[in-house]
C-alpha positions as CSV (number, residue, x, y, z in Angstrom):
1,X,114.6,-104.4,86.2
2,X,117.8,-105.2,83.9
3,X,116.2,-108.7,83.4
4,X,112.5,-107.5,82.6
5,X,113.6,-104.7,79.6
6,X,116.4,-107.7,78.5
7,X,113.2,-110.2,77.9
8,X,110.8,-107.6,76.7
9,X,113.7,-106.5,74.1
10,X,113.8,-110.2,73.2
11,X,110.2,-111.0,72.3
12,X,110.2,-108.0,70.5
13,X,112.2,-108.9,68.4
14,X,111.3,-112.2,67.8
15,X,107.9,-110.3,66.8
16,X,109.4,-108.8,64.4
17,X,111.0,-111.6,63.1
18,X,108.2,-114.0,63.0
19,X,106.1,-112.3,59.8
20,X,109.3,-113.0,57.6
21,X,109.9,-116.3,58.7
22,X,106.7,-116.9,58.0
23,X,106.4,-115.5,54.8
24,X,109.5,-117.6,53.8
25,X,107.8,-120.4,54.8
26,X,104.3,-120.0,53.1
27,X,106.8,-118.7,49.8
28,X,108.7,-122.1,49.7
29,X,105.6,-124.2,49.5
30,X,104.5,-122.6,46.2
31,X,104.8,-124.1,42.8
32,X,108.3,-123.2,41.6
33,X,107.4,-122.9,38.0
34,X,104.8,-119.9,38.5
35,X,105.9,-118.2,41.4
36,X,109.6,-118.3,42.2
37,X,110.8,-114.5,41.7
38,X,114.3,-114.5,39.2
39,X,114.4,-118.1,38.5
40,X,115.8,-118.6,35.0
41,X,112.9,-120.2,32.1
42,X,113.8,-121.5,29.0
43,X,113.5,-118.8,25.8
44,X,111.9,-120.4,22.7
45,X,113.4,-117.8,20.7
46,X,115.4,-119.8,18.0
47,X,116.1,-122.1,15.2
48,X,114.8,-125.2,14.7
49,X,115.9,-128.2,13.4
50,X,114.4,-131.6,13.8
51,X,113.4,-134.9,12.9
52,X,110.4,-137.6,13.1
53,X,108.2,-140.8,12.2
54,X,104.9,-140.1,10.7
55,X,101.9,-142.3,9.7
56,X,100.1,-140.9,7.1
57,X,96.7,-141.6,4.9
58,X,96.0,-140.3,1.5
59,X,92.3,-140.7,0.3
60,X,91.4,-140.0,-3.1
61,X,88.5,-138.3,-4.6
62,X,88.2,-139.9,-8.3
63,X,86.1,-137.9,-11.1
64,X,85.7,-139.2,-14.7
65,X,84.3,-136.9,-17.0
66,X,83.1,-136.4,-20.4
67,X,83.3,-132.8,-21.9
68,X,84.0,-131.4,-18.7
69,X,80.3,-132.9,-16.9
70,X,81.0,-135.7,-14.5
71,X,80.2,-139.0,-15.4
72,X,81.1,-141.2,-12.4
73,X,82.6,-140.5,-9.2
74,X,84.5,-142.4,-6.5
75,X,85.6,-141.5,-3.2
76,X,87.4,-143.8,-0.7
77,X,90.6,-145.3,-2.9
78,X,93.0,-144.7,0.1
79,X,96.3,-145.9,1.2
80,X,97.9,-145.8,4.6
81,X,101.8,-146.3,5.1
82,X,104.8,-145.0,7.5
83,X,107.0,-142.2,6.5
84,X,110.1,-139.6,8.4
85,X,109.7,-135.9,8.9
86,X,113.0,-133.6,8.5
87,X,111.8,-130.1,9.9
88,X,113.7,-127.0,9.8
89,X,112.4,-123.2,11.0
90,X,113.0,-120.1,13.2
91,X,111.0,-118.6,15.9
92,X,110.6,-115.4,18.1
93,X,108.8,-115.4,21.7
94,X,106.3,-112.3,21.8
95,X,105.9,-111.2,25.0
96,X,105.2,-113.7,27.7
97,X,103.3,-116.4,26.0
98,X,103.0,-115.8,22.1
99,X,105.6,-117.0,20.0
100,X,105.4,-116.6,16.3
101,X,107.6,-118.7,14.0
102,X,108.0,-119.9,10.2
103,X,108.8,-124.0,9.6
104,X,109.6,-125.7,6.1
105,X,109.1,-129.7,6.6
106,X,110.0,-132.3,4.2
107,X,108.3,-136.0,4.5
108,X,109.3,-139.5,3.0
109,X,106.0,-141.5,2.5
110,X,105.1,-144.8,1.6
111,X,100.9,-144.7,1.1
112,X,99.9,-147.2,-1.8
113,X,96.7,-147.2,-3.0
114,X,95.1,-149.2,-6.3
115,X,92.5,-147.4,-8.5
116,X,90.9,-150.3,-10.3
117,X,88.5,-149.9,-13.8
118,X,87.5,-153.6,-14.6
119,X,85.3,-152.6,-17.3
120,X,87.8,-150.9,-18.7
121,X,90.3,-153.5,-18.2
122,X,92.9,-152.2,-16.3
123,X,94.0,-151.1,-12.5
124,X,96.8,-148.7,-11.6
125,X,98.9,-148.7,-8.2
126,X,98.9,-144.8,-6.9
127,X,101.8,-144.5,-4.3
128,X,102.1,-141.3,-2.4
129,X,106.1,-141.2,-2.0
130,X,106.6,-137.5,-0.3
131,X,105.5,-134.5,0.6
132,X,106.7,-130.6,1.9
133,X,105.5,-127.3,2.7
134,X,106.2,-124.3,4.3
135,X,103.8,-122.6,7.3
136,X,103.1,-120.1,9.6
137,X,103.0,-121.2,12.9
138,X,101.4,-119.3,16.3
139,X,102.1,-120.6,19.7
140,X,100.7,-120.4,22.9
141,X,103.0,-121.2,26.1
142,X,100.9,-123.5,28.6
143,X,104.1,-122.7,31.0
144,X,107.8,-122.4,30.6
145,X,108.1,-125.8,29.0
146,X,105.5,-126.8,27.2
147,X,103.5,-124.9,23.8
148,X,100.4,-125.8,21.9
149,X,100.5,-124.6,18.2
150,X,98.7,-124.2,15.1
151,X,100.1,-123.8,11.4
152,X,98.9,-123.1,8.4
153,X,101.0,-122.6,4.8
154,X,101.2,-124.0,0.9
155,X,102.8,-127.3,0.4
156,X,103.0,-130.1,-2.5
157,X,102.4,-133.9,-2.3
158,X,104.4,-136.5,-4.9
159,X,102.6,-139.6,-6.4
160,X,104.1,-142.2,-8.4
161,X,101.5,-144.3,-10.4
162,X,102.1,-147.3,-12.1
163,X,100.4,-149.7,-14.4
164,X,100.9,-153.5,-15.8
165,X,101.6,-153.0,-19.1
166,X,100.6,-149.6,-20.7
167,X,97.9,-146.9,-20.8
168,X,98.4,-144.3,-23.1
169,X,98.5,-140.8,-21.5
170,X,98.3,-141.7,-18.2
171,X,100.1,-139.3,-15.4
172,X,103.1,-141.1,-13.9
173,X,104.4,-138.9,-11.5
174,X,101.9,-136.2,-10.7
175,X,102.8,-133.4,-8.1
176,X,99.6,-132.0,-6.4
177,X,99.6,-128.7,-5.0
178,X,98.0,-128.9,-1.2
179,X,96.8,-126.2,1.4
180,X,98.0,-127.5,4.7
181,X,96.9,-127.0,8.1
182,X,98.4,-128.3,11.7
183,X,98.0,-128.4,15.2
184,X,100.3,-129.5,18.0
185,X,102.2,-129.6,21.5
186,X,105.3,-129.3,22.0
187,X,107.4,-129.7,25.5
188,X,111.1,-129.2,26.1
189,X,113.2,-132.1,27.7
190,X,115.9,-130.1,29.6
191,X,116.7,-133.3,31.3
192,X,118.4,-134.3,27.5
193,X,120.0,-130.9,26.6
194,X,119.4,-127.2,27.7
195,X,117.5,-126.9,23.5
196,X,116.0,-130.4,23.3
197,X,112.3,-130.5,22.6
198,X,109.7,-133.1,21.7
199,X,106.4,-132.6,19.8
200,X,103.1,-134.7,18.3
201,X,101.2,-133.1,16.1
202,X,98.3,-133.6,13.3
203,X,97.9,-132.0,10.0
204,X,95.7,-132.1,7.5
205,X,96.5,-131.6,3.2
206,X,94.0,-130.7,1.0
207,X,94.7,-131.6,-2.3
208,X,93.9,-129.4,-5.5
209,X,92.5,-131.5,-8.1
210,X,94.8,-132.8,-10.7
211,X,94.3,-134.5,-14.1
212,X,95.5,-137.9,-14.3
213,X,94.4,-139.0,-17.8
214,X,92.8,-137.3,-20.6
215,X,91.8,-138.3,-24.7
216,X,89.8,-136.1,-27.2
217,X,88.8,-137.9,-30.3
218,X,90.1,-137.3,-33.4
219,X,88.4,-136.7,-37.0
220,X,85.0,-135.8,-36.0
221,X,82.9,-133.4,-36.2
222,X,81.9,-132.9,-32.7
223,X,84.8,-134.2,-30.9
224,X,84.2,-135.6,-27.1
225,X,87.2,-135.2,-24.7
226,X,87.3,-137.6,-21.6
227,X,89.2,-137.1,-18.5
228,X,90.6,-138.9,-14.9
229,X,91.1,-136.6,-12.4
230,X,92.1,-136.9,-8.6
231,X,91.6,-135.2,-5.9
232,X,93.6,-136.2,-2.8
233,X,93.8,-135.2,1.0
234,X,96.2,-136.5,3.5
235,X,95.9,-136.8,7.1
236,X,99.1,-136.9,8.9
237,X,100.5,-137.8,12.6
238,X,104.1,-137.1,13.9
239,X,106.0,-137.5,16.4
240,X,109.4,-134.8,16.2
241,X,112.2,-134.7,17.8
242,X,114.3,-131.5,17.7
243,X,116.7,-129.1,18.8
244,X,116.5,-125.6,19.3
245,X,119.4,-123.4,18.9
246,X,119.2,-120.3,21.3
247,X,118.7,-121.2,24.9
248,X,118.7,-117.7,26.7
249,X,116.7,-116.9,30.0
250,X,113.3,-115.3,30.7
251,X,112.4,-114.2,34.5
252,X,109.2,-116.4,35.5
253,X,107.7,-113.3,36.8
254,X,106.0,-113.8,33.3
255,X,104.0,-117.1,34.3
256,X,102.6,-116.0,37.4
C-alpha cells in the first residue's frame, strides 16, 4: 500500500509539473525581440549627431522674360556631383512606436551645371556648392531597432556662377530659399556602440525662383526691363552615420 500512494504521489506531481515545463518550452522558441517579457530595448530618446556622403542633382528651371511675360523657357540644365552631410538634432520616443524629433543638416556639394546663350554669345558655369535646413521629423518604430521617418522644414541652397570674361549684372553667388521634404530608415548597430545608428534616406528641395540677371533700358519713353530667372530643385540621397546620446531602456512588452 506504502508503494502504491508513493507512486501515485509521484505522477502527480509530475502532472503538475509538466504544463510549466511546457510552457517554458513553447516560451523559449519565440522571437526574442517581440515577446521576451523585461528584456531591455534600446530608447531613441536623444541627441543626435552625425555625419554622411551624399549624391545629389540640381535641375534648373530657366525663364527669360520681357516686362514680366515669359519669353523663352528651358528646363533640364542640371548637374549631378558628390557632397558630405553633417547632421545635428534631438528627439523624444512617444509612447511605444512614435518618436517626434527636430534635425538641422548642413551639406557640402559639388553639382556643376552650364547655362549656355549662343545667340547671345556667352555661357555661364552654375555650381551648387552647399545646402542646409532645419525639419520636423515623425518616426515610426518597425521594432526596437530599426525606424522609418519622414521630414519636412525650410532650408536654403548656395550657387556659385561664373562666367569667361564679364556680364554686366549677372548674380554670382545667389542663395535660393528651398522647401524640403525627406523620407528614410534608420537602424541602430549595437554591435558598434550601445548609441550607434545608420540611416539612408531621400529628400527632395524645391527651389523658390530667383533672379539671376536683369536690365531696364534707359532714356525712353516706354522703357522694357528684361530678366533671367532660375528655378532649381534638388534631389538628394544619403547615407548617415551617427550617434545618439541617451541610451536608456524600454520593456519590450511594448512590441508585442
Amino acid at each position: 500500500m506504502r508503494t502504491t500512494l508513493t507512486a501515485v504521489s509521484a505522477l502527480a506531481l509530475l502532472a503538475m509539473a509538466t504544463p510549466a515545463s511546457a510552457a517554458d518550452v513553447y516560451a523559449s522558441t519565440k522571437d526574442p525581440v517581440s515577446y521576451t517579457a523585461g528584456a531591455p530595448a534600446p530608447t531613441w530618446t536623444g541627441l543626435i549627431l552625425g555625419v554622411g556622403a551624399v549624391g545629389a542633382y540640381t535641375n534648373h528651371d530657366l525663364e527669360f522674360t520681357k516686362n514680366t511675360v515669359t519669353q523663352v523657357e528651358l528646363n533640364g540644365v542640371s548637374g549631378f556631383g558628390p557632397g558630405a552631410d553633417f547632421l545635428v538634432g534631438f528627439r523624444y520616443q512617444m509612447g511605444p512606436r512614435l518618436v517626434v524629433g527636430i534635425e538641422a543638416e548642413y551639406d557640402i556639394l559639388d553639382t556643376p551645371g552650364t547655362l549656355s546663350f549662343p545667340t547671345q554669345g556667352w555661357s555661364a558655369d552654375i555650381n551648387k556648392e552647399g545646402q542646409w535646413a532645419i525639419l520636423g521629423t515623425l518616426g515610426l518604430l518597425v521594432n526596437k531597432e530599426t525606424m522609418a521617418y519622414v521630414g519636412a522644414g525650410y532650408g536654403q541652397g548656395f550657387y556659385h556662377i561664373s562666367v569667361p570674361g564679364t556680364h554686366v549684372g549677372l548674380a554670382t553667388n545667389p542663395t535660393v530659399d528651398e522647401i524640403v521634404f525627406k523620407a528614410g530608415l534608420e537602424a541602430k548597430l549595437p554591435w558598434v556602440a550601445p548609441g550607434a545608428f545608420i540611416r539612408g534616406e531621400y529628400e527632395f528641395r524645391a527651389g523658390d525662383t530667383t533672379t539671376l540677371w536683369s536690365a531696364t533700358q534707359t532714356h525712353c519713353e516706354v522703357c522694357n526691363t528684361a530678366a533671367l530667372k532660375d528655378t532649381p530643385d534638388t534631389n538628394v540621397a544619403k547615407v548617415v552615420l551617427g550617434y545618439q546620446f541617451g541610451t536608456g531602456a524600454t520593456s519590450l512588452e511594448v512590441f508585442k
